[in-house]
mmCIF file of the C-alpha atoms, coordinates in Angstrom:
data_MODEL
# 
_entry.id   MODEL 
# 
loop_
_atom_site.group_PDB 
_atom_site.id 
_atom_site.type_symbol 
_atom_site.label_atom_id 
_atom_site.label_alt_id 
_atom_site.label_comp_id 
_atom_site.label_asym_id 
_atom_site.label_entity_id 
_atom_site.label_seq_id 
_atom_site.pdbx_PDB_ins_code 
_atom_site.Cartn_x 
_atom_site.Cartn_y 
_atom_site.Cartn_z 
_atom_site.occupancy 
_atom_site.B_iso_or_equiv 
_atom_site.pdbx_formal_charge 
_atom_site.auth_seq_id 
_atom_site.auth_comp_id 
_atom_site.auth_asym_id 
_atom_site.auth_atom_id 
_atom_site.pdbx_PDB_model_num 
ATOM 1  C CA . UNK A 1 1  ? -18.846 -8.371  -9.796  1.00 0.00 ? 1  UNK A CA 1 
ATOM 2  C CA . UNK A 1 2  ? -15.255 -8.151  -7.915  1.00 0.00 ? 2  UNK A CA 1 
ATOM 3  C CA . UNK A 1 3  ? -15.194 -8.181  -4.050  1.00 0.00 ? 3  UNK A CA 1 
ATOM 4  C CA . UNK A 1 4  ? -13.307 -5.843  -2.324  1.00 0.00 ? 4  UNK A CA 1 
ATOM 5  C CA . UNK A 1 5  ? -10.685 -7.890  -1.678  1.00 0.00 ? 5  UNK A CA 1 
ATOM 6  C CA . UNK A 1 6  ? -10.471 -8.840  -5.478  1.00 0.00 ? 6  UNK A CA 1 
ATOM 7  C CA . UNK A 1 7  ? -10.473 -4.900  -6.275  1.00 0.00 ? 7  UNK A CA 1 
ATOM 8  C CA . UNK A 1 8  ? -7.900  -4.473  -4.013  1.00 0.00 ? 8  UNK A CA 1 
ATOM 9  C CA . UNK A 1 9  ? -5.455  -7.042  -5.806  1.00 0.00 ? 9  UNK A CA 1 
ATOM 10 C CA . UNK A 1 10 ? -6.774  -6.542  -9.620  1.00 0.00 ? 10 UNK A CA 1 
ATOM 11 C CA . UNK A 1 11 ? -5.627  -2.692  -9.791  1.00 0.00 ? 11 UNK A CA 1 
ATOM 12 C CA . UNK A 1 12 ? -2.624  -4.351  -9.397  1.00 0.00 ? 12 UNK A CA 1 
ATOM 13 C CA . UNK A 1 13 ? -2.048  -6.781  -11.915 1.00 0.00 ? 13 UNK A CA 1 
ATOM 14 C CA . UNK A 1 14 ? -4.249  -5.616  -14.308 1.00 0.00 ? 14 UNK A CA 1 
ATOM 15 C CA . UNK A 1 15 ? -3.573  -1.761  -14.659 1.00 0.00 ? 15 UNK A CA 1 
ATOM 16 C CA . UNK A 1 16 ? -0.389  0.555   -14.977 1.00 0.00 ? 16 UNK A CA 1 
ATOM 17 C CA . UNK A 1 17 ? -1.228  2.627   -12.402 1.00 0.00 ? 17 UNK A CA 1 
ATOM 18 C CA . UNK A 1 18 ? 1.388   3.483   -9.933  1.00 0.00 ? 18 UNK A CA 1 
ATOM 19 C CA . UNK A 1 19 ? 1.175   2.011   -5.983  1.00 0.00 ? 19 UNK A CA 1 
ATOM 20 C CA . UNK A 1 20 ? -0.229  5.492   -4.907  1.00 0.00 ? 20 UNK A CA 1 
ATOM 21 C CA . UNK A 1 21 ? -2.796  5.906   -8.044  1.00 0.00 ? 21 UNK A CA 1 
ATOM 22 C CA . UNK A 1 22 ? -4.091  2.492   -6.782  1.00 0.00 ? 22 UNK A CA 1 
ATOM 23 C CA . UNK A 1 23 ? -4.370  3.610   -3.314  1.00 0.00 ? 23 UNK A CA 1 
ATOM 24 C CA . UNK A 1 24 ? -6.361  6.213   -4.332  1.00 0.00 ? 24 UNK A CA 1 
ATOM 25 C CA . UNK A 1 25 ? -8.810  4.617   -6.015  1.00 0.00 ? 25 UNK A CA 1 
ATOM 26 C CA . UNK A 1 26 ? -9.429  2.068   -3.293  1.00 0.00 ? 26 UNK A CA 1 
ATOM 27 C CA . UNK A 1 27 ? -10.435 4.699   -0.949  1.00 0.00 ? 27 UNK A CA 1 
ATOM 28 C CA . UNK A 1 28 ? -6.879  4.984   0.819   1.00 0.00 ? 28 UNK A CA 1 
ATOM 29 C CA . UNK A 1 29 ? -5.110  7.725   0.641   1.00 0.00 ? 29 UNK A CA 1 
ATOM 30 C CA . UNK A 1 30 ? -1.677  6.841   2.112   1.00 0.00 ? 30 UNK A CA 1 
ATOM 31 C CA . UNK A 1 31 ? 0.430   4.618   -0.280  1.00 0.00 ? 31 UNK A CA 1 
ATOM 32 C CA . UNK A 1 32 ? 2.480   3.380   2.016   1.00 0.00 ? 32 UNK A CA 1 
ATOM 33 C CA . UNK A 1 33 ? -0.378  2.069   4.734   1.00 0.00 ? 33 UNK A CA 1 
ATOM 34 C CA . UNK A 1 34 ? -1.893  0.669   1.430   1.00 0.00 ? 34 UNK A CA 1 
ATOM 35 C CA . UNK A 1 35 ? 1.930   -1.214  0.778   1.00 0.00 ? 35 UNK A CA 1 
ATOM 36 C CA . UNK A 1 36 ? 1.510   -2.382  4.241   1.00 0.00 ? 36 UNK A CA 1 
ATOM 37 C CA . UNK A 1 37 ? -1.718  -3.661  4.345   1.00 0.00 ? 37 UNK A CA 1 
ATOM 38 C CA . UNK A 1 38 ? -1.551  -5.400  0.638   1.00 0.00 ? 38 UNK A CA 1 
ATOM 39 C CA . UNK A 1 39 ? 1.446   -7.032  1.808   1.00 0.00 ? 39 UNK A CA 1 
ATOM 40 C CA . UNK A 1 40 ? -0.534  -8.126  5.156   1.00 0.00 ? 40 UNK A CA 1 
ATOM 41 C CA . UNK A 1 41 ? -3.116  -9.960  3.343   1.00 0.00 ? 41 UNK A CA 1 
ATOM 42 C CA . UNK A 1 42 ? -0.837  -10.788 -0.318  1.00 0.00 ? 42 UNK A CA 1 
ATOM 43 C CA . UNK A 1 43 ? 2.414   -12.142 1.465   1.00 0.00 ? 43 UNK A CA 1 
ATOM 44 C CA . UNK A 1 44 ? 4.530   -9.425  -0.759  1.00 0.00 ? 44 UNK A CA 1 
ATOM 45 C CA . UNK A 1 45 ? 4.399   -5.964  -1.651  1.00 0.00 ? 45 UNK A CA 1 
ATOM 46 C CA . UNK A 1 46 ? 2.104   -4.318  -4.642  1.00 0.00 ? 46 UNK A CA 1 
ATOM 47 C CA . UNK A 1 47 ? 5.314   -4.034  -6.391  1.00 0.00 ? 47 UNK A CA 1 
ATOM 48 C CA . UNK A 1 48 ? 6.565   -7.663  -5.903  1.00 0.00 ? 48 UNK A CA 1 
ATOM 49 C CA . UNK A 1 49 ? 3.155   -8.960  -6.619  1.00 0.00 ? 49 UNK A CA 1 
ATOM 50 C CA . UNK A 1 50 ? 2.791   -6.882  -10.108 1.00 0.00 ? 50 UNK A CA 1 
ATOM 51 C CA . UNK A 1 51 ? 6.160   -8.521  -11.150 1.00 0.00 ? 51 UNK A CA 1 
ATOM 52 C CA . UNK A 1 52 ? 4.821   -11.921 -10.281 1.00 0.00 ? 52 UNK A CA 1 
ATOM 53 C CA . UNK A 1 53 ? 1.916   -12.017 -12.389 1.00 0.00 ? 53 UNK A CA 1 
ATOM 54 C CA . UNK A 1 54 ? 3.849   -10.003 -15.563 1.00 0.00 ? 54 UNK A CA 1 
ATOM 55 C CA . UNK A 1 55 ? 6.099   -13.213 -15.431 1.00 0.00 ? 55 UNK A CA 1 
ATOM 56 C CA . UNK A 1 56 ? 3.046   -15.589 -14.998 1.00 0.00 ? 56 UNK A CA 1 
ATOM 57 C CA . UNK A 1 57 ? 1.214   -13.909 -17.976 1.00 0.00 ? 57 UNK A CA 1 
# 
């Protein structure tokens, strides 16, 4: 089973969803406070990490 955290990053790289879909579905409804706070604890943005792992894949 996937922690929070893990949740939180999967959606990302694993699913087309867009930024705000994401968001959503982690229980926060602002996409931008979601950017913010992915970016807090990833180092880059949801966008910069979902390119990342398309190249590493």
């Amino acid at each position: 089973m996937l922690t929070c955290d893990e949740i939180f990053v999967y959606k990302i790289s694993a699913t087309e969803l867009s930024i705000a879909e994401v968001a959503e579905q982690v229980g926060i409804g602002d996409e931008n406070y979601y950017a913010r706070l992915f970016k807090k604890y990833q180092g880059r943005t949801p966008s910069q990490y979902r390119t990342l792992m398309r190249e590493k894949s």
